[in-house]
C-alpha positions in Angstrom: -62.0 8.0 -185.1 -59.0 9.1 -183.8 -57.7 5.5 -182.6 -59.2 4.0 -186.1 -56.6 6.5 -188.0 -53.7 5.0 -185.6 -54.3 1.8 -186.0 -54.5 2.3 -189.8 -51.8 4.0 -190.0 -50.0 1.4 -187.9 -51.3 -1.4 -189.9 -49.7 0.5 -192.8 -46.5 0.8 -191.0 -46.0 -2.4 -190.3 -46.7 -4.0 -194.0 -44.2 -1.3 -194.9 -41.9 -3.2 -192.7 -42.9 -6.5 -193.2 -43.8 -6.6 -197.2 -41.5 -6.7 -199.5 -44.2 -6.1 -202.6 -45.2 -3.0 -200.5 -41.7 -1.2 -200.6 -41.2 -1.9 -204.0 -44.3 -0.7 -205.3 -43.9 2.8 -203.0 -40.5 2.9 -204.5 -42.2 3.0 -207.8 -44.5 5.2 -207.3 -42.3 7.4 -205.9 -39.7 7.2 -208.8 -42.4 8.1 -211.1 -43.3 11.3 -209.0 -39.5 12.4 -209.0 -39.1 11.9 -212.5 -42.0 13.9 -213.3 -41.7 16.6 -211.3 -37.6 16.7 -211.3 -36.6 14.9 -214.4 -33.2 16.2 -213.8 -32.9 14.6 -210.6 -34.5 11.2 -211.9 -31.8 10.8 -214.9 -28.9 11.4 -212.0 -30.5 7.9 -210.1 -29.5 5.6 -212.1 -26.6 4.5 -210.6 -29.1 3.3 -207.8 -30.7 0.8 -209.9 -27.6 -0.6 -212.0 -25.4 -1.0 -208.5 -28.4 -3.1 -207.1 -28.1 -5.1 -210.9 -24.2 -5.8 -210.3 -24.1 -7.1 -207.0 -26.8 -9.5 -207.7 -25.1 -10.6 -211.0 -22.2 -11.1 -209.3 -24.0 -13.8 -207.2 -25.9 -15.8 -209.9 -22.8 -17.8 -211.0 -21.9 -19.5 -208.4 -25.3 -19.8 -207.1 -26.0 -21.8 -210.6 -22.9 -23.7 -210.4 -24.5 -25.0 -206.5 -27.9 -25.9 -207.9 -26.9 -27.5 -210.8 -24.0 -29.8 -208.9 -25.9 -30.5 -206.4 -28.7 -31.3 -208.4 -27.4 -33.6 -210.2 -25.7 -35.8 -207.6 -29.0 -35.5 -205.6 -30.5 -37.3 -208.1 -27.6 -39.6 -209.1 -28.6 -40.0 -212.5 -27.0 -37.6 -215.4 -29.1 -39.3 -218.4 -31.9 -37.8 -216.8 -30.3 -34.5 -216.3 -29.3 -34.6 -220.4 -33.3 -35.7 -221.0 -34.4 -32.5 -218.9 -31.6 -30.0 -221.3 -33.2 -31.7 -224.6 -37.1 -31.5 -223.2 -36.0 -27.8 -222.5 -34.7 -27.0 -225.4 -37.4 -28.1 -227.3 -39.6 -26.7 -225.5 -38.0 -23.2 -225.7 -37.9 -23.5 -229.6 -41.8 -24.0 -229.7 -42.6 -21.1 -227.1 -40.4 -18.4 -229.0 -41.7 -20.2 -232.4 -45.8 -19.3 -231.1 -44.1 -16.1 -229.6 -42.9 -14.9 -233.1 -45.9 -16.0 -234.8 -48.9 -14.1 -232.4 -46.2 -11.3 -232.5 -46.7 -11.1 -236.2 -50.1 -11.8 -236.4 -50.8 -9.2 -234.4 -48.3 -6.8 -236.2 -50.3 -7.7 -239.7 -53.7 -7.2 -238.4 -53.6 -3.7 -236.0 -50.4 -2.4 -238.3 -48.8 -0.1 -235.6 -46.5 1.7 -238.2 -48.9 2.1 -240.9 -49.4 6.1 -241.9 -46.1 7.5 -240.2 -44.8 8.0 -244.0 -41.2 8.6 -242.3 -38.3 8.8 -245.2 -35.4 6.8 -244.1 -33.2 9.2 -245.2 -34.5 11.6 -242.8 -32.8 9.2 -240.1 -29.4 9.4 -238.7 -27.1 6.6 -240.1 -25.2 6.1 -237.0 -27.8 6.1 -234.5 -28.1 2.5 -234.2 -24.1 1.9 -234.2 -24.2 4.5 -231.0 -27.2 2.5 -228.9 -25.0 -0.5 -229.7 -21.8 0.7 -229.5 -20.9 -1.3 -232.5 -21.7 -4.6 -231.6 -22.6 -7.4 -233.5 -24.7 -10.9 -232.8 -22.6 -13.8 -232.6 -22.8 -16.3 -235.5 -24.6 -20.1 -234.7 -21.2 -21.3 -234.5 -19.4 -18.6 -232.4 -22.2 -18.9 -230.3 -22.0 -22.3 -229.4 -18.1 -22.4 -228.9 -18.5 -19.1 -226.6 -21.2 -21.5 -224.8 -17.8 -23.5 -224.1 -15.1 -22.2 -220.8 -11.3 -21.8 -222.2 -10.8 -20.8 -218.4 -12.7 -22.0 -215.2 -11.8 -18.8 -213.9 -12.6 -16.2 -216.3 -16.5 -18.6 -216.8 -17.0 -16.8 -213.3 -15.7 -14.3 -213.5 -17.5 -13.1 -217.1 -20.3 -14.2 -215.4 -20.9 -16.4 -218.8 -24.0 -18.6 -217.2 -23.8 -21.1 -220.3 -19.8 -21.6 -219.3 -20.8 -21.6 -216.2 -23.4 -24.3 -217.0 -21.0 -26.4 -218.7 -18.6 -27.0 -215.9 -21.3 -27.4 -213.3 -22.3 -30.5 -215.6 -18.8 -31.7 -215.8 -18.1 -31.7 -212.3 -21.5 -33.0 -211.1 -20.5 -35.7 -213.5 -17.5 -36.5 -211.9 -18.9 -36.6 -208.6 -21.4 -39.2 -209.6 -18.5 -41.2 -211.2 -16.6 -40.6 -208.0 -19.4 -41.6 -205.3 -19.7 -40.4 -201.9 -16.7 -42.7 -201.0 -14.2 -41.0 -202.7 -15.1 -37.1 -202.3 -17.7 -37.5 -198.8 -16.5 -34.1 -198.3 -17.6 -32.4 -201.7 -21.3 -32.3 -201.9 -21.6 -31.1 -198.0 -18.9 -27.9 -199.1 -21.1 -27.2 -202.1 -24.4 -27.2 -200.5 -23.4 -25.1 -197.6 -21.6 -22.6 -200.2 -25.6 -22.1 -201.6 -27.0 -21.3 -198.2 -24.1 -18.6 -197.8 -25.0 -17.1 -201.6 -28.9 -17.4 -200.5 -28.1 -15.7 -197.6 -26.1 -13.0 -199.3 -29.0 -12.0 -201.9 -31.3 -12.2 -198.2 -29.1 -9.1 -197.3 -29.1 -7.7 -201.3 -32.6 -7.9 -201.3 -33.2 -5.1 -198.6 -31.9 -2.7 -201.4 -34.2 -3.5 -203.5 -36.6 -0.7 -202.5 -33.7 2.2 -203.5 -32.8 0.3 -206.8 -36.5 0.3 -208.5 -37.3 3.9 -207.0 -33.5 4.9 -208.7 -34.6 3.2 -211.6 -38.1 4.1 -212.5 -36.7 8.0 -211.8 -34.0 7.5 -214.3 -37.0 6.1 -217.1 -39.3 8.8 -216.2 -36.9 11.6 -216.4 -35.0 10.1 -219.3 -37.6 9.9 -221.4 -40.5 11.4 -220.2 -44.3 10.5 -221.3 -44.1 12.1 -224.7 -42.5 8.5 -226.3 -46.6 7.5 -225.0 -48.0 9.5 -227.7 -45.7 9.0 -230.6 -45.3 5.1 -230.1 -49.0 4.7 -228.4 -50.4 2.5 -231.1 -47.0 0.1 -230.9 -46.5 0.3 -227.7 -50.3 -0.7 -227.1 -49.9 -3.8 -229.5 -46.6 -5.0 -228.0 -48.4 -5.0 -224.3 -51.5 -6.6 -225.5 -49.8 -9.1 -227.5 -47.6 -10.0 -224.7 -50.6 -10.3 -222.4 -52.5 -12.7 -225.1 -49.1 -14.8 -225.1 -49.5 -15.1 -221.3 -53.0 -15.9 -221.5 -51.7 -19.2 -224.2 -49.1 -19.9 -221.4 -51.3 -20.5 -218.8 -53.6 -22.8 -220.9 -50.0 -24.9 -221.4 -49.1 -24.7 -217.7 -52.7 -26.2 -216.9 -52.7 -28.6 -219.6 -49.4 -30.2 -218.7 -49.0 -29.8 -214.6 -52.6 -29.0 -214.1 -51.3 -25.7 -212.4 -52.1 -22.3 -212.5 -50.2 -19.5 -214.0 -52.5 -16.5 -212.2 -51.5 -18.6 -208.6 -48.0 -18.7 -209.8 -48.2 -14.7 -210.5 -49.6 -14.3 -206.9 -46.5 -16.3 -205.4 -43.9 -14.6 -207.0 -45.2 -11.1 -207.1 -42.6 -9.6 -204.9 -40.1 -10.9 -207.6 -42.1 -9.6 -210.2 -42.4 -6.1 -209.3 -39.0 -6.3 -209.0 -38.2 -7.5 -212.4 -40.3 -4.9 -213.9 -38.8 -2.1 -211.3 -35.3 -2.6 -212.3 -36.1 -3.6 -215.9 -34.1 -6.6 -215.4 -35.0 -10.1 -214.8 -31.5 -11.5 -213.4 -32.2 -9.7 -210.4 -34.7 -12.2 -209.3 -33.3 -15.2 -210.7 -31.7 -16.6 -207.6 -35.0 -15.8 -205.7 -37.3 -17.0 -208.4 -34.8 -20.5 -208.3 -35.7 -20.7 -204.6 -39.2 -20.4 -205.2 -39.0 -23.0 -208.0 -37.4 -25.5 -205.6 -40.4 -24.5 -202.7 -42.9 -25.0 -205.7 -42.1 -28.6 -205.9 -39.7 -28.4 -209.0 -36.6 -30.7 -208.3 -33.2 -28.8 -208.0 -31.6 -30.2 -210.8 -34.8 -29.0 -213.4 -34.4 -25.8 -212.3 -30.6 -25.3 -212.2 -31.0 -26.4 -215.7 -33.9 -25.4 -217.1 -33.8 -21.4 -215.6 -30.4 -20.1 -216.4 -30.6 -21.4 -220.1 -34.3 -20.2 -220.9 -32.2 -16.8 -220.2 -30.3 -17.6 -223.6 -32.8 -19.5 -225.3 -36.1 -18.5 -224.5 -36.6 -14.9 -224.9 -40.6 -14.6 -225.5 -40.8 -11.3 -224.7 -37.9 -10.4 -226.5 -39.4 -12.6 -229.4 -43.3 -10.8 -229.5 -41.1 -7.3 -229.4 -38.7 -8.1 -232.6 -41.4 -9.6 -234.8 -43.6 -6.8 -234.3 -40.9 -4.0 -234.8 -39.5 -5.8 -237.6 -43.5 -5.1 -239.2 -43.9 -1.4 -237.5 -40.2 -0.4 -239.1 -41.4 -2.1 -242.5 -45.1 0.0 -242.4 -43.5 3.3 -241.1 -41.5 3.6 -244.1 -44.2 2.1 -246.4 -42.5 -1.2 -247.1 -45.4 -4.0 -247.9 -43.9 -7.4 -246.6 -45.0 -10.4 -248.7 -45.7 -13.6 -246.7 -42.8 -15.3 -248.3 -40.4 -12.1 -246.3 -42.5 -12.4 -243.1 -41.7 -16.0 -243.0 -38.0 -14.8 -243.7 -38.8 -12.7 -240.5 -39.7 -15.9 -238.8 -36.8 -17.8 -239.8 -34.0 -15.4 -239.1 -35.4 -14.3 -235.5 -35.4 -17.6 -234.5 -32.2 -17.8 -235.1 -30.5 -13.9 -234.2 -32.5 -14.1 -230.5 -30.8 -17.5 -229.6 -27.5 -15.1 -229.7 -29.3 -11.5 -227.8 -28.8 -12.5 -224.0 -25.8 -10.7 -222.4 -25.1 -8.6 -225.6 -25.9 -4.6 -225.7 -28.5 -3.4 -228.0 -29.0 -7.1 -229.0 -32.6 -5.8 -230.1 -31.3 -3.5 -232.4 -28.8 -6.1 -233.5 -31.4 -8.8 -234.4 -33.7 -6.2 -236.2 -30.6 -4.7 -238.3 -29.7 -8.8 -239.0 -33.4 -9.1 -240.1 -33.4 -5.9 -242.2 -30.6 -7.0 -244.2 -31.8 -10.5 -244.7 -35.1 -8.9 -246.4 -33.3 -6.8 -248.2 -35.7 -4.5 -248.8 -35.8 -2.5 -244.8 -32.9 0.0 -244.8 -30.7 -0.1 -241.4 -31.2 2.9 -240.7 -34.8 2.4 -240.4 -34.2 0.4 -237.0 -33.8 4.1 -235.6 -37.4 4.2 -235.8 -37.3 2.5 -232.6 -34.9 4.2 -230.6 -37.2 6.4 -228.3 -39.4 3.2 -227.7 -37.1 0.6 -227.0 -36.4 0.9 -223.4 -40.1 1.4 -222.4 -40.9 -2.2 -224.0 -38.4 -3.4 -221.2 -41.2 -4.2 -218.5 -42.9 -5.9 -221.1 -40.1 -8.5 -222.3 -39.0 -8.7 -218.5 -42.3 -9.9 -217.3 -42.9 -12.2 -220.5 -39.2 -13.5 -220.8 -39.8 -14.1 -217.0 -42.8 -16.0 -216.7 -41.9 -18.0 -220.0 -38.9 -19.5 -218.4 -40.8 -20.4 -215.1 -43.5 -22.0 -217.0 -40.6 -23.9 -219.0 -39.7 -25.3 -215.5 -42.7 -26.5 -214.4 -43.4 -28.3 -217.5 -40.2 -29.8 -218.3 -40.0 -30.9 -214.7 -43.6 -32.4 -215.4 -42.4 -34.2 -218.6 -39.4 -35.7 -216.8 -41.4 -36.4 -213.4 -39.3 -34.1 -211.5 -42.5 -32.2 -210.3 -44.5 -32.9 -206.9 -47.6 -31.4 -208.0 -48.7 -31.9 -204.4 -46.2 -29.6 -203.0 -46.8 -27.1 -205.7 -50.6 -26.7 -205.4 -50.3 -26.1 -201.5 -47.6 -23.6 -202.1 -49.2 -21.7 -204.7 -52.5 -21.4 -202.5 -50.3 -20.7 -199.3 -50.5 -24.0 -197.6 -47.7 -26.6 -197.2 -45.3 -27.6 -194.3 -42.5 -25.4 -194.3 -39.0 -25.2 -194.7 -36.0 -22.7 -194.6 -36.4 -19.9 -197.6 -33.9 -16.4 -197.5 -36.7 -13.5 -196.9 -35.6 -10.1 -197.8 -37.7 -8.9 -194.9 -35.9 -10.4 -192.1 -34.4 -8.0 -189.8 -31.8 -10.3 -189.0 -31.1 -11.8 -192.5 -31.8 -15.3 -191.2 -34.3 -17.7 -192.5 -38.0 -18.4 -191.6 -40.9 -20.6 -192.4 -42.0 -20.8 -196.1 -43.5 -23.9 -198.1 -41.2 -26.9 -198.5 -39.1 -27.9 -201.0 -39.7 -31.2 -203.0 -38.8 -34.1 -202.7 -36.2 -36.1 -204.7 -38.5 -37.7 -207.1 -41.7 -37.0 -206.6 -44.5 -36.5 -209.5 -47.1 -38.0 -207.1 -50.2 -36.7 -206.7 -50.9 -38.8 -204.0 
């Protein structure tokens, strides 16, 4: 018995070592403990979790800029790359569309707000102003010229991944109209800049442990489990909803690439857990990019496709807004009429185009909605203060998944997909080929599946 416990407790050890999934999910477990039991002590972690969220951020932009150059020289043809940004884009319009729509449905039929009775004059007019620190949502056409760089410099150094977008097309562009014989040197610089930034979120990866347990403390102790009971119903609706949205995106991922979503979960858990740890889904995006690639998803897809389903295809973000707008509207006994709903709709579409990278962009979008109804008060967006940063997992894993799903079938649609490749990787089989692990003593790289080939939609 004795030599059983060791060797458990061994065996435990080492995938402690070894696992990357099994440090985070410790870590939050643990954070939940300490924010229970000290919730002082879990509100003073934060720092943990937001200094793990800058250093990553502050690789993502020119890790973007690499993909998407090289990706498009790789493949030597930019008509193709524009085909890929219009599939995407359509494709993003449809999924936060069905997003908004289920979201409402749902909102109409298990009414999370209805019998609160809360008088909006009860509320405190400048609550909302303080959780966005008077912000505002960009306009269609601010939004669009903010998309464009005034500086190559300060699109970096903002860390604007649209601007950053933008000049990784132009100069991919160039190169193509330069050719090899003219700039041999370019392309070789470029690639070897991505192994060093892959390399760099290798190392930034180890801390990922510390950020989620600093994290999850801070929720915990913030906020406690008494938002559980007050928002139980809502919260409840918003979960299930987004779990009935997955559920639809799965049937898409089969129909179009024959692949499945659950496999794709089991791939990509480490990243996951992370995601919903840290309550943000740029932390993984340079690992999830890697993965993409190992999947079988051609570089120049996902340097597209990924970064800009982080502006334009906010599902989670989507279900969450059309559900509040509905549980804001019943708390304070408003009846929408269909014709307002579809106003809901209409103007959501629109307001969460402009939400990534801006604070309290929820709030922002519902108080936009409110107005254009009419007949919501602002103040009645309050209502969702205590709730708002628990739905975070939530729009995090949904947002998440949504864009990786948009990869896989754009990159089906423009035969940038070696299905081959991505059904051996998803089951754990493959050849293999050089992937940054965070659990590599040494912070080099080691065996994982193989990345795609150039053109290859073959299932041959």
């Amino acid at each position: 018995m004795p030599h059983a416990n060791g060797s458990l407790v061994h065996r435990a050890g080492r995938l402690l070592r070894t696992s990357l999934f099994a440090q985070v999910l410790l870590a939050l477990l643990l954070g939940v403990l300490v924010g229970r039991l000290w919730p002082q002590v879990g509100s003073s972690l934060q720092p943990l979790g937001d200094g793990f969220v800058r250093l990553i951020k502050a690789m993502i932009a020119p890790l973007v800029f690499c993909v998407v150059v090289a990706g498009i020289t790789k493949a030597g043809d930019l008509k193709a790359f524009g085909r890929i940004g219009v599939k995407a884009l359509i494709w993003f319009e449809v999924a936060t569309s069905v997003a908004l729509v289920v979201g409402l449905l749902a909102g109409n039929v298990f009414a999370p707000g209805a019998g609160m009775n809360v008088d909006p004059a009860t509320l405190r007019q400048g609550a909302v102003d303080d959780a966005t620190g008077g912000g505002h949502l960009p306009s269609t056409a601010q939004f669009v010229l903010e998309s464009l760089p005034d500086s190559a410099v300060g699109a970096f150094a903002e860390n604007s991944l649209l601007q950053v977008l933008v000049l990784a097309c132009l100069v991919g562009a160039a190169l193509l109209h330069l050719g090899q014989s003219k700039v041999p040197q370019i392309l070789p610089f470029i690639e070897q800049a991505q192994d060093v930034v892959f390399t760099i979120v290798g190392y930034l990866m180890k801390l990922a442990p510390l950020a989620v347990f600093g994290a999850t403390a801070h929720l915990v102790g913030e906020y406690g489990l008494g938002a559980m009971s007050t928002y139980g119903k809502l919260i409840a609706v918003c979960y299930g909803v987004a779990l009935v949205f997955l559920v639809l995106l799965g049937c898409a991922l089969k129909a179009v690439t024959g692949l499945s979503l659950w496999k794709f979960v089991r791939y990509t858990r480490e990243e996951l857990l992370l995601a919903l740890g840290t309550g943000s889904s740029e932390t993984v995006m340079p690992r999830m990019m890697q993965k993409l690639r190992a999947a079988g998803c051609r570089d120049d897809a996902v340097g597209l496709v990924l970064p800009t389903g982080y502006s334009f295809n906010l599902d989670g973000a989507s279900i969450y807004l059309s559900i509040g707008t509905l549980f804001i509207a019943q708390a304070i006994g408003v009846d929408l009429s269909l014709g307002q709903q579809i106003t809901v709709v209409l103007v959501l579409m629109l307001t969460s185009k402009g939400m990534a990278g801006v604070p309290g962009s929820a709030f922002l979008a519902l108080s936009a909605t409110a107005s254009a109804l009419g007949v919501i008060p602002a103040s009645a967006v309050a209502l969702l203060l205590g709730v708002d940063r628990i739905m975070d997992s939530m729009r995090v894993a949904t947002n998440l998944l949504g864009n990786c799903v948009a990869v896989f079938a754009v990159s089906r649609w423009e035969g940038a997909l070696d299905r081959v490749t991505a059904k051996q990787v998803m089951n754990g089989e493959g050849s293999s080929t050089t992937v940054v692990r965070a659990d590599d003593d040494t912070g080099e790289r080691e065996s994982a599946p193989a990345t795609a080939p150039t053109r290859g939609d073959s299932d041959t």
